[in-house]
C-alpha positions as CSV (number, residue, x, y, z in Angstrom):
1,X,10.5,-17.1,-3.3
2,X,12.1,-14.0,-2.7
3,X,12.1,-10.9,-5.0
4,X,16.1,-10.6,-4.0
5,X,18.7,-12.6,-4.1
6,X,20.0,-9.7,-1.4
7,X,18.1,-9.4,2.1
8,X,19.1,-5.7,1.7
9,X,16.7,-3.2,-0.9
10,X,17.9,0.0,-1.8
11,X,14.8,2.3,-2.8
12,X,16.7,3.9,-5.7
13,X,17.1,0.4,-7.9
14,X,13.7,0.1,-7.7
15,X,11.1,1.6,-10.5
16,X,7.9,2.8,-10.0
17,X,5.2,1.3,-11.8
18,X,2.1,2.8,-12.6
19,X,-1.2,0.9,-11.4
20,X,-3.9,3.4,-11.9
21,X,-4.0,7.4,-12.6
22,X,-2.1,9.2,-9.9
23,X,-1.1,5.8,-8.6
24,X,1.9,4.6,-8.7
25,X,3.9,1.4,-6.6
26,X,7.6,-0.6,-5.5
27,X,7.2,-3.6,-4.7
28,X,10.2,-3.2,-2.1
29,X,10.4,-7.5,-0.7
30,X,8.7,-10.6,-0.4
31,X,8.6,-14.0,0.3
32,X,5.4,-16.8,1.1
33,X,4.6,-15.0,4.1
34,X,5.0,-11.1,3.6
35,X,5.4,-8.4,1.2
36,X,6.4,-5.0,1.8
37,X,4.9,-2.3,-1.0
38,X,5.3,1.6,-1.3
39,X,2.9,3.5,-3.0
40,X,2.7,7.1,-4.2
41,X,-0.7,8.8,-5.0
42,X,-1.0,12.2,-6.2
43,X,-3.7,14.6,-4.6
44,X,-6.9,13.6,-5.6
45,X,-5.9,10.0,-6.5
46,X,-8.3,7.4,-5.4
47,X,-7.5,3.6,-4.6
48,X,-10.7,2.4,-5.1
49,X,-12.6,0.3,-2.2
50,X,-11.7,-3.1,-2.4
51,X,-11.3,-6.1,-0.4
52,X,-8.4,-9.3,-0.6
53,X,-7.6,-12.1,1.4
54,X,-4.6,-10.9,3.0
55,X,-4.1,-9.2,5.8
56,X,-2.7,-5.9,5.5
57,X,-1.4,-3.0,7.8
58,X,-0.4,0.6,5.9
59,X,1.9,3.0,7.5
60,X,1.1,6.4,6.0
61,X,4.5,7.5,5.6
62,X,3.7,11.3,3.9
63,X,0.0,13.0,2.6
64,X,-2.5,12.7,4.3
65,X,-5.4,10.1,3.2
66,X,-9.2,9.9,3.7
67,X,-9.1,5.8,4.7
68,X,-12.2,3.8,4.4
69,X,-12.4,0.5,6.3
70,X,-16.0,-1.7,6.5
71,X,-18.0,1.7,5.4
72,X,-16.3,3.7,8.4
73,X,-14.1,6.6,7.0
74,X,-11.2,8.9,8.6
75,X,-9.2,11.2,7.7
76,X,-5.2,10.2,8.8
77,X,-2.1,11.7,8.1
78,X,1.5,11.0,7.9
79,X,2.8,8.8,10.9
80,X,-0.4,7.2,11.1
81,X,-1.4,3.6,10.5
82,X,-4.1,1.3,9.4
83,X,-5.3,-2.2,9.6
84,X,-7.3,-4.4,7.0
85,X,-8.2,-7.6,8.3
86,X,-8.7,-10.6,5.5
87,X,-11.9,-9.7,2.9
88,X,-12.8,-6.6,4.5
89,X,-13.8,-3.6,2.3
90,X,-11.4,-0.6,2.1
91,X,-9.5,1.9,0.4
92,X,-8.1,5.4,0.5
93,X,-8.6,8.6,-1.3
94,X,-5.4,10.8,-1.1
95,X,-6.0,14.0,0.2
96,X,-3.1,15.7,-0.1
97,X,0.0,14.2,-2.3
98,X,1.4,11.4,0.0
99,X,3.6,7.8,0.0
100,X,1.9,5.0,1.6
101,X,3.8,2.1,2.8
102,X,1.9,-1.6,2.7
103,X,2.9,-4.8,4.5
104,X,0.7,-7.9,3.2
105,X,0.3,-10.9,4.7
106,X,0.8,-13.9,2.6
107,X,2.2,-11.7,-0.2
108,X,0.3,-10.3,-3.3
109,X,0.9,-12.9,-5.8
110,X,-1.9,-10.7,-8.3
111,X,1.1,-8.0,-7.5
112,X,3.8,-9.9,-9.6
């Protein structure tokens, strides 16, 4: 089940979509086991603390991004990277206008 019929993306043939105000996401790949998603937030955007059942790792690829994991927040900036572990609690406020860049594992199925 792969979004491509290609195992090559090019960024530009991709939209944006619009999940939430100053929010904004490409869902770049997937299959069963992984999904790669970029997301843009404008300063002052807020993805809201949530938690999922996939494991996830974010690589902050510009901005910089107040990250909140389990109730312990930092402050991390582009070149960084986070973890989320299955079910625990997080989310980010965007600090200063940034991309981040998501890898899920199994794939977000509420996503498509």
């Amino acid at each position: 089940m792969n979004i491509h019929q290609s195992p090559f993306t090019e960024n530009d043939t991709i939209p944006w979509q619009t999940v939430g105000e100053g929010v904004q996401r490409k869902i770049m790949t997937y299959d069963d086991t992984v999904m790669l998603v970029k997301v843009k937030f404008d300063a002052n955007a807020v993805g809201a603390v949530h938690q999922h059942y996939h494991a996830q790792v974010t690589y902050i690829a510009a901005g910089c991004f107040e990250v909140e994991i389990d109730g312990i927040k930092k402050i991390l900036n582009a070149g960084d990277v986070f973890y989320a572990s299955p079910n625990k609690w997080h989310g980010v406020v965007c600090k200063e206008a940034g991309i981040l860049v998501d890898v899920f594992s199994p794939y977000r199925e509420d996503f498509l």
